[in-house]
C-alpha positions as CSV (number, residue, x, y, z in Angstrom):
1,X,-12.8,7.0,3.4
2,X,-12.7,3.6,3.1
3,X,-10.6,3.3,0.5
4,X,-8.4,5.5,2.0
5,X,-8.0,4.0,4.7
6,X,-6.9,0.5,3.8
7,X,-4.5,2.3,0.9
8,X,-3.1,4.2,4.3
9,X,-2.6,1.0,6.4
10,X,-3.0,-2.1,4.5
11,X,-1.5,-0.8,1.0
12,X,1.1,-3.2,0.8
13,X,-1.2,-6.1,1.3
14,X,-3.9,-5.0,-0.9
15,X,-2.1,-4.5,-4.2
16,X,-0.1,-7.7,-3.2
17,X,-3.5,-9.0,-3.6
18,X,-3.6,-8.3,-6.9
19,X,-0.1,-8.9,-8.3
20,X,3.2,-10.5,-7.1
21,X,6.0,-8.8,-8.9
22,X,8.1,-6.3,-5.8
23,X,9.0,-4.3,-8.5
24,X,5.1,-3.1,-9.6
25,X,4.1,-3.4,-6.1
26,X,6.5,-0.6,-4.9
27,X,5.5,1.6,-7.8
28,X,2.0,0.9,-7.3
29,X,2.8,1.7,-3.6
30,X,4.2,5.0,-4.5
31,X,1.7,6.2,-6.6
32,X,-1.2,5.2,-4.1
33,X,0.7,7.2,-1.5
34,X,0.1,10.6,-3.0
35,X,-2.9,9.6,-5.2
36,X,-5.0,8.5,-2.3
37,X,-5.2,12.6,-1.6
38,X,-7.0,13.3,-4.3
39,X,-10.0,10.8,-3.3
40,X,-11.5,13.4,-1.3
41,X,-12.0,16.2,-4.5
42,X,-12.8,13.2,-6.1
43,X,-16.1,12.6,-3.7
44,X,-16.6,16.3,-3.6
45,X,-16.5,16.5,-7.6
46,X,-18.9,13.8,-7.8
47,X,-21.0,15.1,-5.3
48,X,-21.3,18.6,-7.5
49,X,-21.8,16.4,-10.5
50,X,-24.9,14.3,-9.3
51,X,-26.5,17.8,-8.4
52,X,-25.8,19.0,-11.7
53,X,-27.3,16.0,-13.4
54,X,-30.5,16.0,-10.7
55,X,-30.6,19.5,-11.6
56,X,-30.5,18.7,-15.5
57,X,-27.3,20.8,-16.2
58,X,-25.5,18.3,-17.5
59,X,-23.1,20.3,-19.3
60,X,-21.3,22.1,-16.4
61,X,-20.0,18.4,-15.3
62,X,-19.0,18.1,-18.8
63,X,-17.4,20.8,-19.2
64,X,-15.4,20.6,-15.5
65,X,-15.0,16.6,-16.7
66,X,-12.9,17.5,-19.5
67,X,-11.2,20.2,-18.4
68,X,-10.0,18.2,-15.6
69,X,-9.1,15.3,-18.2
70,X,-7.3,17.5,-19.7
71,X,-5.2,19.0,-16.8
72,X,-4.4,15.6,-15.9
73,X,-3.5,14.8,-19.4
74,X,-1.1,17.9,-19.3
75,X,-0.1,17.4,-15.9
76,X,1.1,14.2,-16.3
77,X,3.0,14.9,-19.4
78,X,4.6,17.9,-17.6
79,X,5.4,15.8,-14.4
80,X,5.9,12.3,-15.0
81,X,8.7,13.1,-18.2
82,X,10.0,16.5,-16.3
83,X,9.0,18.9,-19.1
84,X,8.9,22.8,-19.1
85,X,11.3,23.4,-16.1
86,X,9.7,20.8,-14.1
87,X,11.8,17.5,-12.0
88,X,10.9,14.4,-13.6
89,X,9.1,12.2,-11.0
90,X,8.1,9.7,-12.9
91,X,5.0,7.4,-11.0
92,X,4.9,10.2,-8.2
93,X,4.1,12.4,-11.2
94,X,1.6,11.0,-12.3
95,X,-0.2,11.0,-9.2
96,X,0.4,14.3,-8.1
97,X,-0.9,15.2,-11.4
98,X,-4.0,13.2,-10.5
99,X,-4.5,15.0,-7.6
100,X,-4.0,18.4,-8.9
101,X,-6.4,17.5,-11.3
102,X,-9.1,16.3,-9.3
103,X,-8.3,19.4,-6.7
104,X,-8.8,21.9,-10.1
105,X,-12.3,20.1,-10.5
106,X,-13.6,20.6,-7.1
107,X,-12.2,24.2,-7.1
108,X,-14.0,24.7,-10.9
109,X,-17.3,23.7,-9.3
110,X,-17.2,25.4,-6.0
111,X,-16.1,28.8,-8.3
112,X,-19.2,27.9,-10.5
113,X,-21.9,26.9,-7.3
114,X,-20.9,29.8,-5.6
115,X,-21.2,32.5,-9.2
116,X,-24.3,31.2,-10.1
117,X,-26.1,30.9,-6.5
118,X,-27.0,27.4,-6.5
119,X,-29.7,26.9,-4.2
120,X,-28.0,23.8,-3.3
121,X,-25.3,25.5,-2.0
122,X,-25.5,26.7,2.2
123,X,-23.3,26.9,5.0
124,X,-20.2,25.6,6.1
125,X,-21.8,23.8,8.7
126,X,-24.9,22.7,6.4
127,X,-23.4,21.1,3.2
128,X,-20.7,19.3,6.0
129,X,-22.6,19.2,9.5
130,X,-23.9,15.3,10.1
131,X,-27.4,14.7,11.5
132,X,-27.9,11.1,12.4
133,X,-31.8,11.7,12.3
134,X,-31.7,12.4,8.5
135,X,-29.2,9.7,7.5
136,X,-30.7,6.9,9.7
137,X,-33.9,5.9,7.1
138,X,-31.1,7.0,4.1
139,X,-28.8,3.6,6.1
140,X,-31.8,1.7,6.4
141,X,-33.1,1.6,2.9
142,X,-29.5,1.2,1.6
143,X,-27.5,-1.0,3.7
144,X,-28.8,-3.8,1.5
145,X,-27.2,-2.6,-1.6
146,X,-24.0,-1.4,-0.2
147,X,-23.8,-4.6,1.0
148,X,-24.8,-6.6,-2.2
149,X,-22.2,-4.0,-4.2
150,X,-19.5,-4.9,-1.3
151,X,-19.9,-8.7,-2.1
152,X,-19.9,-8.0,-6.4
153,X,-16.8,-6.7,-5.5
154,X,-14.8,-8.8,-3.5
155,X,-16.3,-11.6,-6.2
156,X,-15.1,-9.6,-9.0
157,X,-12.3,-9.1,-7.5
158,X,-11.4,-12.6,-6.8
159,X,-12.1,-13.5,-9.5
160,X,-9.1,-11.1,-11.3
161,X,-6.9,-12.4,-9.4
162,X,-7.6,-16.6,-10.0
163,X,-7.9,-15.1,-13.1
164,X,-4.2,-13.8,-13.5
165,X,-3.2,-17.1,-11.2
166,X,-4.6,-19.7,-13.7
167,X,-3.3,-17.7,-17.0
168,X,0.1,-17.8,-15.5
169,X,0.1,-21.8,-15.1
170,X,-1.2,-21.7,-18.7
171,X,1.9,-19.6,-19.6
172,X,3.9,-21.7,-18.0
173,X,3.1,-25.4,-19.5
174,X,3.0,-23.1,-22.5
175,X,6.3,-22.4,-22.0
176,X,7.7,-26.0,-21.1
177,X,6.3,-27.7,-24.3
């Protein structure tokens, strides 16, 4: 949700962040428009998947895993190069393939939770209802963490980007010589 919201309202600025070139930055732009819909069956997938692995079936994420890859393998060709009858979109291809790929995984677990009675699997208002009383000692013993992971990131990211900043003087005495 997070992500999703900054990609929503501070896209411009946050792949800006990352690289300078207009050019990349618009396509980057309009790829993250339609891709930042498929971050929610993204977080539901994963969310099936860590039961799965708790539960010690690792193969059904293995199984949805690649036949997701493969969609958006497929999907992608079909929609970024406008193949079998379909518009060539080029970058927005590609992320509506992502999404349509992610959306198949989610709907390939519910399908399978749902067959196979999974005990983990209960009411609308169970799997999504919010109870602060359960999640407040889940916050409390993890706040620290998200926090330290928060900081590794902004670090690593940082450091990509002085990275990138530093190679680029190098290119350009490179260059001047």
């Amino acid at each position: 949700l997070l992500w999703w919201s900054g990609i929503t309202f501070f896209g411009h600025q946050i792949v800006s962040f990352y690289i300078q070139d207009e050019v990349v930055i618009t396509s980057a732009l309009r790829y993250l428009n339609i891709a930042r819909f498929s971050y929610i069956p993204l977080c539901l997938s994963f969310t099936f998947s860590y039961f799965y692995r708790c539960m010690q079936k690792t193969y059904i994420p293995m199984f949805i895993g690649i036949g997701a890859m493969m969609s958006n393998v497929v999907l992608n060709y079909v929609l970024i190069f406008g193949h079998f009858g379909f518009p060539e979109l080029g970058v927005e291809g590609a992320a509506w393939g992502t999404l349509c790929a992610q959306s198949i995984s989610l709907i390939a677990y519910l399908s399978y939770a749902i067959y196979a009675k999974e005990p983990f699997i209960g009411s609308f208002s169970q799997i999504f209802g919010f109870h602060f009383d359960f999640v407040k000692p889940i916050l409390k013993r993890t706040y620290p963490l998200v926090i330290n992971e928060a900081l590794y990131s902004l670090e690593n990211s940082t450091s990509n980007v002085l990275a990138s900043l530093i190679f680029s003087i190098l290119l350009f005495i490179f260059l001047l010589n």
